[in-house]
C-alpha positions as CSV (number, residue, x, y, z in Angstrom):
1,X,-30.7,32.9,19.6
2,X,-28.4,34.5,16.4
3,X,-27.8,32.3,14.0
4,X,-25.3,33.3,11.2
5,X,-25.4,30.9,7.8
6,X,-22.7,30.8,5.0
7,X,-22.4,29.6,1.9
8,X,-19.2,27.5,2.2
9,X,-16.5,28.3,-1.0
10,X,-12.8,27.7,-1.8
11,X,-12.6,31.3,-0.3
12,X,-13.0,31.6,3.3
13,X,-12.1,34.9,4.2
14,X,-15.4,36.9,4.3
15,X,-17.2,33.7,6.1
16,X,-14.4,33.9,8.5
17,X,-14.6,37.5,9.4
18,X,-18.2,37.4,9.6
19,X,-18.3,35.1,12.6
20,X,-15.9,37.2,14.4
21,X,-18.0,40.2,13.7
22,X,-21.4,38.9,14.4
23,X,-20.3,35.9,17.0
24,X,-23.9,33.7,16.7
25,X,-24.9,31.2,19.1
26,X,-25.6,29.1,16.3
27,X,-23.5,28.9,13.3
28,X,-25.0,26.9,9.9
29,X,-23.1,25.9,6.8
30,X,-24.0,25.2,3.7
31,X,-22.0,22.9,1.9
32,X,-21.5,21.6,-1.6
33,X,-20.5,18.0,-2.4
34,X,-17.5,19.8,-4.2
35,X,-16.4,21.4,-0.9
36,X,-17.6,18.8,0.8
37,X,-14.5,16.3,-1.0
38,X,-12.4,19.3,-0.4
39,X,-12.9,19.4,3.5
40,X,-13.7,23.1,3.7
41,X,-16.2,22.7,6.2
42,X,-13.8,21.1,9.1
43,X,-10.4,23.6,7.7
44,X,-13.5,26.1,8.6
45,X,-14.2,25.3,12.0
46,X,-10.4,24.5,12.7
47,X,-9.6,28.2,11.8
48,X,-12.5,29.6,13.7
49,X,-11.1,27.3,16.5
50,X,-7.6,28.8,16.3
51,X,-9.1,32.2,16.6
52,X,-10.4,31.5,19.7
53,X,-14.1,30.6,18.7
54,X,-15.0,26.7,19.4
55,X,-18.1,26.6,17.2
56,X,-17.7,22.8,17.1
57,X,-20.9,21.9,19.6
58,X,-22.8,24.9,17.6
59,X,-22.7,24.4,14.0
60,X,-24.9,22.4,11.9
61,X,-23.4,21.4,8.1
62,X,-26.0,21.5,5.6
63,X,-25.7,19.3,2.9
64,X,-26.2,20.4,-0.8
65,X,-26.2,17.9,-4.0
66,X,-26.2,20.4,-6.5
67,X,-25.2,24.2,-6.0
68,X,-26.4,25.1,-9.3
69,X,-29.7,23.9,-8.9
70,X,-32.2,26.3,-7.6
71,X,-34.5,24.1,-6.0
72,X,-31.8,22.1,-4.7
73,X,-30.5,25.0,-2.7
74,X,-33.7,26.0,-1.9
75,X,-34.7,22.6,0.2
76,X,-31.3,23.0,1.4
77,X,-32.2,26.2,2.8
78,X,-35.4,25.0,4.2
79,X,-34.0,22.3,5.7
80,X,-31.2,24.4,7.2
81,X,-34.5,27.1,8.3
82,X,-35.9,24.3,10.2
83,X,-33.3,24.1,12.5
84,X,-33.4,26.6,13.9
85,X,-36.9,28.2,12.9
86,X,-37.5,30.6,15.9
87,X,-33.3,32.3,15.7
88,X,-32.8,35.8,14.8
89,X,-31.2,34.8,11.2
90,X,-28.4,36.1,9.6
91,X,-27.0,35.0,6.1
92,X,-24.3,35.6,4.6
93,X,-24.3,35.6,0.6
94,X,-21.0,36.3,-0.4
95,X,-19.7,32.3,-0.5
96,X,-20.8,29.4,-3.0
97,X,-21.8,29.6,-6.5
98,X,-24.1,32.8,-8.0
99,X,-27.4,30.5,-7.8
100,X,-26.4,29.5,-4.1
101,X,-26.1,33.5,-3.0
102,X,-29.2,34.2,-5.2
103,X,-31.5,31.4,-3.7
104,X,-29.9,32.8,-0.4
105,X,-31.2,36.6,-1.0
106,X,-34.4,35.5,-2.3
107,X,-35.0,32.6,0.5
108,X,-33.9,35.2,3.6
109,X,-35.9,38.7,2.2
110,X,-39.0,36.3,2.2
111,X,-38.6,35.7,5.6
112,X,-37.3,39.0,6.9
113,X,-34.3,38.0,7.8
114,X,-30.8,40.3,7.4
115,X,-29.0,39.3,4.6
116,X,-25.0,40.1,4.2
117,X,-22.5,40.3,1.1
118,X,-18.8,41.7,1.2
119,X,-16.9,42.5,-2.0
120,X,-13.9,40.3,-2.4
121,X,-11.6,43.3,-2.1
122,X,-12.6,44.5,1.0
123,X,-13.6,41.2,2.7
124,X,-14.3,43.2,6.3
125,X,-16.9,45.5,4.9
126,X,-20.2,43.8,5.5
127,X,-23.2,45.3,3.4
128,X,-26.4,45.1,4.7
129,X,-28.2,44.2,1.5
130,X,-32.0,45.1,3.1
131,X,-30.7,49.0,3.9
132,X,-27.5,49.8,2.3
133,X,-25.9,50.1,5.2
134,X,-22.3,49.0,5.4
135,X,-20.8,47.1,8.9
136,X,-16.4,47.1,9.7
137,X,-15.4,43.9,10.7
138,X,-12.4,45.0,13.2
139,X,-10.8,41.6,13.8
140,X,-7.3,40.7,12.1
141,X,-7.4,37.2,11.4
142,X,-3.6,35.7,11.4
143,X,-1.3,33.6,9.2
144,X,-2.2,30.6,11.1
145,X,-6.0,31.1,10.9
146,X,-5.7,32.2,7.1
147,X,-3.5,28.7,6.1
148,X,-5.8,26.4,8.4
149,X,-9.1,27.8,6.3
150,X,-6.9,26.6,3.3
151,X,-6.5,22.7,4.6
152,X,-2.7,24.1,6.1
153,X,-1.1,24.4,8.6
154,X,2.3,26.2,10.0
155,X,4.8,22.8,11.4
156,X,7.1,25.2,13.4
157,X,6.2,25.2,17.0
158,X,5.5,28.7,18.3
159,X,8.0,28.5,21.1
160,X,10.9,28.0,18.0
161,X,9.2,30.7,16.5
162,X,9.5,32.9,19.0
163,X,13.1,31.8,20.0
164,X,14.4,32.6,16.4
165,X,12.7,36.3,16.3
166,X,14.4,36.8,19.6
167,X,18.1,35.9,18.3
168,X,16.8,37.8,15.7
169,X,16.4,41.0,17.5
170,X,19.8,40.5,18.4
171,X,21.4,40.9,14.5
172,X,19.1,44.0,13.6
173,X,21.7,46.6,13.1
174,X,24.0,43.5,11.5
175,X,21.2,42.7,9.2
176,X,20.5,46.6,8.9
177,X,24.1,47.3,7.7
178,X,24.5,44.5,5.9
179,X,21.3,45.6,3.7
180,X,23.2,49.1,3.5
181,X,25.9,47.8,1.7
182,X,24.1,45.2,0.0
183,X,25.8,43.1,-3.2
184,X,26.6,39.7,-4.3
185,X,29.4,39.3,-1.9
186,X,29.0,36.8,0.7
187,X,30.1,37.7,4.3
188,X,32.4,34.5,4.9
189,X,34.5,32.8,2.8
190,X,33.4,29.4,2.4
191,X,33.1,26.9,0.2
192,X,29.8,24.0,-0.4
193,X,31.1,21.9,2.2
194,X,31.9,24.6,4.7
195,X,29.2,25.7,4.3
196,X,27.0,22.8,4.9
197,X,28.6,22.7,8.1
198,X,28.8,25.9,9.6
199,X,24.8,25.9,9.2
200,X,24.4,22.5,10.5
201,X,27.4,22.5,13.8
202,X,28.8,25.9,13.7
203,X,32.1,26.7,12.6
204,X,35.5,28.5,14.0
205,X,37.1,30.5,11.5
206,X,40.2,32.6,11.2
207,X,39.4,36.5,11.0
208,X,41.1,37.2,7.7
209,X,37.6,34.5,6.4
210,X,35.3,37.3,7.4
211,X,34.6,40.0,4.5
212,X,32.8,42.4,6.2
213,X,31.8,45.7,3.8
214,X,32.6,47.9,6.7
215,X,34.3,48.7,9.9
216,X,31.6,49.1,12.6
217,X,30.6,45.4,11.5
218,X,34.1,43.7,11.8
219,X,33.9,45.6,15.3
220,X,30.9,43.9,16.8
221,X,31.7,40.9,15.2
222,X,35.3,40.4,15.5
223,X,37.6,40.6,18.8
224,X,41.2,40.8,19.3
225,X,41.4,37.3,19.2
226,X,42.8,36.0,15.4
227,X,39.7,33.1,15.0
228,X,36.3,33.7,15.9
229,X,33.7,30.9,16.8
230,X,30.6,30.8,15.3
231,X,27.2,29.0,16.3
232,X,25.2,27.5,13.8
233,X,22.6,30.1,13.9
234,X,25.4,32.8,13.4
235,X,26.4,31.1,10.7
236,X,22.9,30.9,9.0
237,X,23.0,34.3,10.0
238,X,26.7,35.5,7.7
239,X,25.2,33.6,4.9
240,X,22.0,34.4,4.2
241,X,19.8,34.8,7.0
242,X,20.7,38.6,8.0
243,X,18.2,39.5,4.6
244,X,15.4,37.8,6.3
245,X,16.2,39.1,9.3
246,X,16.5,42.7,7.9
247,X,12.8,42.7,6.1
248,X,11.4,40.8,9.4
249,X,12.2,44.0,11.6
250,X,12.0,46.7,8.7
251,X,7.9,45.2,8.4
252,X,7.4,45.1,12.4
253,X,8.7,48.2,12.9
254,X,6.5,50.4,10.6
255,X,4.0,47.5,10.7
256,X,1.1,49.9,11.8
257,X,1.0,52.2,9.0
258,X,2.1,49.9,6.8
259,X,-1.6,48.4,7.4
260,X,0.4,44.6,7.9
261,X,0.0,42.8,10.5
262,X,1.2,39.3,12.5
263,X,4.6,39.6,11.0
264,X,6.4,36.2,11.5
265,X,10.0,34.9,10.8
266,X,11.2,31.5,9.3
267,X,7.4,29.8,8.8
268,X,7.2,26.2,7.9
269,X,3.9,25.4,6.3
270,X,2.4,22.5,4.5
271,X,-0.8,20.6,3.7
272,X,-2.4,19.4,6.4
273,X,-1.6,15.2,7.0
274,X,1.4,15.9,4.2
275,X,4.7,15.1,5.1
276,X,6.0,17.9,2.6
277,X,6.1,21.8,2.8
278,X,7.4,24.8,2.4
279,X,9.5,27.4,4.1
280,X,8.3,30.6,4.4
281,X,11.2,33.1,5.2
282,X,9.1,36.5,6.1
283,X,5.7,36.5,6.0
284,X,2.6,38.6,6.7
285,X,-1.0,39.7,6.7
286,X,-1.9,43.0,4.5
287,X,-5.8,43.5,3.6
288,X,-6.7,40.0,5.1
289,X,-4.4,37.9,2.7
290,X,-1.1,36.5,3.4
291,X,1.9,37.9,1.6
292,X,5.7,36.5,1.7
293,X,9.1,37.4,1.0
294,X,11.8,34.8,-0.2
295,X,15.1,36.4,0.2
296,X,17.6,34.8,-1.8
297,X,21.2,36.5,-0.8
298,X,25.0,36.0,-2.5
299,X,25.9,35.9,-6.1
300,X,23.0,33.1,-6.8
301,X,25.3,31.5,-9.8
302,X,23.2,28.5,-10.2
303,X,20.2,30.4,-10.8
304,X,19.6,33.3,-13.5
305,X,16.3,34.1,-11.5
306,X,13.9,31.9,-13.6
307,X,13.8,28.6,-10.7
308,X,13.2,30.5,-8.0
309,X,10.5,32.6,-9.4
310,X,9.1,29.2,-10.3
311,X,9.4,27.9,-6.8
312,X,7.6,31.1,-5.1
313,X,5.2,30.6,-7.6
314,X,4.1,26.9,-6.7
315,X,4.0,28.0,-3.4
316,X,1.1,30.4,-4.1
317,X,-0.6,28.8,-6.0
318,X,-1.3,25.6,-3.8
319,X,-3.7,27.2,-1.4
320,X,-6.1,28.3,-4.5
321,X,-6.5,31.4,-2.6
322,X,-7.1,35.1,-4.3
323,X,-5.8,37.2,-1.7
324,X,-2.0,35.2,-1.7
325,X,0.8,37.6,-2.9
326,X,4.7,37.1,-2.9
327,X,8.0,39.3,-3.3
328,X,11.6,37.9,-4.2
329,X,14.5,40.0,-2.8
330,X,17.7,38.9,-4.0
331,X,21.2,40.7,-4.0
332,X,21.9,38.0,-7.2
333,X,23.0,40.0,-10.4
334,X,21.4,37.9,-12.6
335,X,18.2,39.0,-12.3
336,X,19.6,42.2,-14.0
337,X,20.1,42.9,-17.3
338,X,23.4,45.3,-18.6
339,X,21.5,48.5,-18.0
340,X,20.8,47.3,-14.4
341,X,17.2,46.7,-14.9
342,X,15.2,43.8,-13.7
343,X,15.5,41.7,-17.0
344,X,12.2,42.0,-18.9
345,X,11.3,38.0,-19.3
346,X,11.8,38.1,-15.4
347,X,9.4,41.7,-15.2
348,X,6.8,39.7,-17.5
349,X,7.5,36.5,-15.6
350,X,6.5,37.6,-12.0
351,X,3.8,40.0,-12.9
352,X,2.2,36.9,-14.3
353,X,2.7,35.6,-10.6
354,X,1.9,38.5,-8.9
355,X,5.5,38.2,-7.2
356,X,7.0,41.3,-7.2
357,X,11.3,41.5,-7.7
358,X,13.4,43.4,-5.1
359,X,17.1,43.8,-6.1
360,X,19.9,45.4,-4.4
361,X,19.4,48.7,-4.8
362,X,16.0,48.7,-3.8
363,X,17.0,46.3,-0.7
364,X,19.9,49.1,0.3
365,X,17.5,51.7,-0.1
366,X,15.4,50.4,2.2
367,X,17.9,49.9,4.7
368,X,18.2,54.1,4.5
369,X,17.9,55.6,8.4
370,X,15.9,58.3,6.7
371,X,14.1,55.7,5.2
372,X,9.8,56.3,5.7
373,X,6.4,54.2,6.0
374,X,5.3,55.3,2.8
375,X,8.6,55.1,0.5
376,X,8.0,51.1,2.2
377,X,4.0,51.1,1.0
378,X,5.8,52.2,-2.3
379,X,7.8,49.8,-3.1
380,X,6.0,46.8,-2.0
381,X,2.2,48.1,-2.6
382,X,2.3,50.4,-5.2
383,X,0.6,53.0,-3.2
């Protein structure tokens, strides 16, 4: 029988991708009273659960009073040894505290057991700590999986999901041209309460309300007819939504060597039990931690860029993650400054969040046909 431990931490990444990798009959976790009040060990097994492995008949939770007490961890160890005393062990120390993955070297060399670490930036590598030798961990965890090892969840049924990246398929060249020719102008001219509605109901509007930036729009848009009807999804479309739509397909398309993955449209996510959340409007999973994209289109006169940058900063922050990184694409000009620069507080603002700032000329850049998989990597890794 394998049996795989792991130091439970706020972190769950490398614990999560070693189960995948080494699939144990038996799976034991030690855990803190601190992670214990936390709940880490069930948003553990739920993630593990939501990628397909049901480890909750074959896992035994290890309690441990004090993680930085040496003997503590040690008769935690034992205790969690006697278990299972005839297994083929494998521990993990790349979780808990430093005395919890030294106790777990020293406890696990004694016995002749293999004994694990990954580095925290490359989570999949699994070092054998005996011979040096280095194991891949090919499995891409998803958003879903990443958010429930947090205490999260995603609200928005997958069926709604997928229906709104269908309709979306639908509005790629729209969104791709509308990228192209990207500025503060909105699409339809409307005002608050208009608005309000066409999002909600749908709205029929005369042709002369549509301000299309070129001609091969108005044509697949606009008939012969002198009003056109719009559905409430169209119109979330014409004011806003063709952005997320337009970095939802430019990601899946050169998602492969991009290294992304699980590329999802229009999240909803929130604590798990909470009533409250958060929209995610593209999201997806690069080196095993989630990144996002809040697109903020039209003129954005209520904002000078400092509350949303705010806003996509809460949003990180809450799943005390280290592998969480956001972008903000906006065609707002006040993010700019005269020279057409990114205004500095803003630069100094979001490199402090790790939220990087897209602005129109970079979005119409990327809406180039000649437009390549590295030029991407560029501009949203650095690479």
């Amino acid at each position: 029988m394998r049996v795989l431990l792991c130091l439970l931490s706020d972190q769950h990444v490398p614990n999560l991708l070693s189960v995948h990798h080494y699939k144990p009959d038996q799976l034991v976790l030690v855990e803190s009273q601190a992670m214990r009040s936390r709940n880490v060990s069930r948003n553990f097994l739920r993630a593990l659960q939501i990628g397909g492995l049901n480890y909750d008949n074959h896992s035994h939770i290890e309690p441990l009073d004090a993680e930085d007490d040496l003997a503590a961890i040690r008769k935690a160890l034992q205790a969690a040894y006697g278990c299972f005393p005839s297994g083929e062990w494998i521990a993990n120390a790349t979780g808990g505290t430093k005395p919890m993955s030294i106790a777990t070297h020293e406890f696990f060399k004694a016995l002749g057991g293999k004994i694990v670490y990954t580095n925290v930036n490359r989570p999949a590598q699994l070092m054998n700590l005996g011979d040096g030798t280095t194991e891949t961990c090919s499995y891409q965890l998803t958003i879903k999986e990443f958010l429930a090892g947090y205490g999260f969840e995603s609200r928005k049924s997958d069926d709604k999901i997928a229906d709104a990246e269908c309709r979306a398929k639908g509005w790629i060249e729209s969104a791709t041209l509308l990228a192209r020719h990207c500025s503060n102008n909105g699409v339809l001219v409307l005002d608050d309460n208009e608005r309000k509605k066409a999002r909600d109901n749908g709205i029929e509007l005369a042709n002369e309300r549509f301000a299309f930036p070129c001609e091969r729009l108005r044509h697949i848009w606009l008939d012969d007819s002198p009003c056109r009807k719009l559905s409430k999804y169209e119109a979330e479309f014409l004011t806003g939504g063709w952005l997320e739509v337009f970095f939802w397909n430019l990601l899946q398309q050169h998602a492969e060597p991009l290294g992304i993955w699980d590329v999802r449209l229009g999240l909803e996510v929130g604590r798990t039990g909470a009533n409250t959340g958060n929209d995610f409007d593209v999201s997806f999973m690069h080196d095993y931690g989630l990144s996002m994209i809040e697109c903020k289109s039209g003129s954005q006169d209520h904002d000078p860029g400092t509350d949303i940058l705010y806003k996509v900063e809460a949003v990180t922050r809450q799943f005390r993650a280290l592998r969480v990184r956001s972008y903000l694409a906006t065609t707002s000009g006040n993010v700019l400054d005269k020279d057409g620069n990114v205004k500095q507080s803003l630069c100094t603002r979001s490199e402090i969040y790790n939220c990087k700032i897209l602005t129109c000329k970079e979005i119409a850049s990327l809406a180039n046909d000649s437009t390549t998989a590295e030029q991407i990597k560029s501009m949203l890794f650095g690479k």
